[in-house]
N, C-alpha and C positions, 0 to 999 in steps of 0.2 A: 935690496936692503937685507941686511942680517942682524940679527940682535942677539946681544951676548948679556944675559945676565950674570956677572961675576962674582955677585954677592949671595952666598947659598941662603942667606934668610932670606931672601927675595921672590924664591923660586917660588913657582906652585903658586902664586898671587896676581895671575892674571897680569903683570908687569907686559910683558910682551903683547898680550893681545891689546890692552891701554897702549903703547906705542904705537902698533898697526893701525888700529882706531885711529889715531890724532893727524899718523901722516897719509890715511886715504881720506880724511875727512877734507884737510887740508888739499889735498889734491883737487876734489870735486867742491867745494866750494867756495875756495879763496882761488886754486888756478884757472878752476872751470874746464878741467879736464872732464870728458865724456869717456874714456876706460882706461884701466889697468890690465896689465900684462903681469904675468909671474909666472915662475916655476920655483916646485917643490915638492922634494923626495917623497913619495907614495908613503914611507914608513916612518914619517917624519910626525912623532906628537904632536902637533901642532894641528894637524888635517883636519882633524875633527872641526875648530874654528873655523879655516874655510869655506868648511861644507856649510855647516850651517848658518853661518856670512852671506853665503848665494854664487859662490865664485863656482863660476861654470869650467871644467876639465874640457879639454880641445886634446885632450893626444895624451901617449904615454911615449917616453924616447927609452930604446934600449938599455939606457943606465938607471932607470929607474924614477927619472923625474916627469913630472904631470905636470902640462903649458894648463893656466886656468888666465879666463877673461874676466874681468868687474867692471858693468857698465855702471854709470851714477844712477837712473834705473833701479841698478838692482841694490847698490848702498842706501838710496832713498828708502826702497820697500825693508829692507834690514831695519835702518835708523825705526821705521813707523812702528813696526813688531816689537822692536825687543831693546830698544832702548827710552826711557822714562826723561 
């Protein structure tokens, strides 16, 4: 998945993490998927959400990008803490 915010008043408003949100939510409890797979670039702003989402790093590959695992697991204990 990539997301492109095209619209500069948009930025900086959480738009994209609200996207990521809907469609791993979507994943784990409308597919009943049990994990997510991703990569993304070590320098990539965005990391920070990750990290503190639960998404676990498996490796770093010579070009710079980081495999992370998301089991439902670790979306459920996210969902209990920090979202209202």
């Amino acid at each position: 998945m990539h997301i492109f915010i095209g619209e500069v008043q948009f930025w900086g408003k959480n738009r994209g993490w609200d996207a990521c949100y809907q469609a791993i939510e979507y994943a784990f409890d409308t597919m009943q998927l049990n994990q997510l797979a991703m990569e993304m670039h070590k320098n990539n702003p965005g990391i920070g959400g990750v990290q503190k989402m639960g998404w676990h790093p498996r490796g770093e590959r010579e070009n710079g990008f980081v495999d992370y695992l998301f089991t439902k697991a670790d979306f459920d204990n996210y969902r209990q803490l920090y979202i209202k």
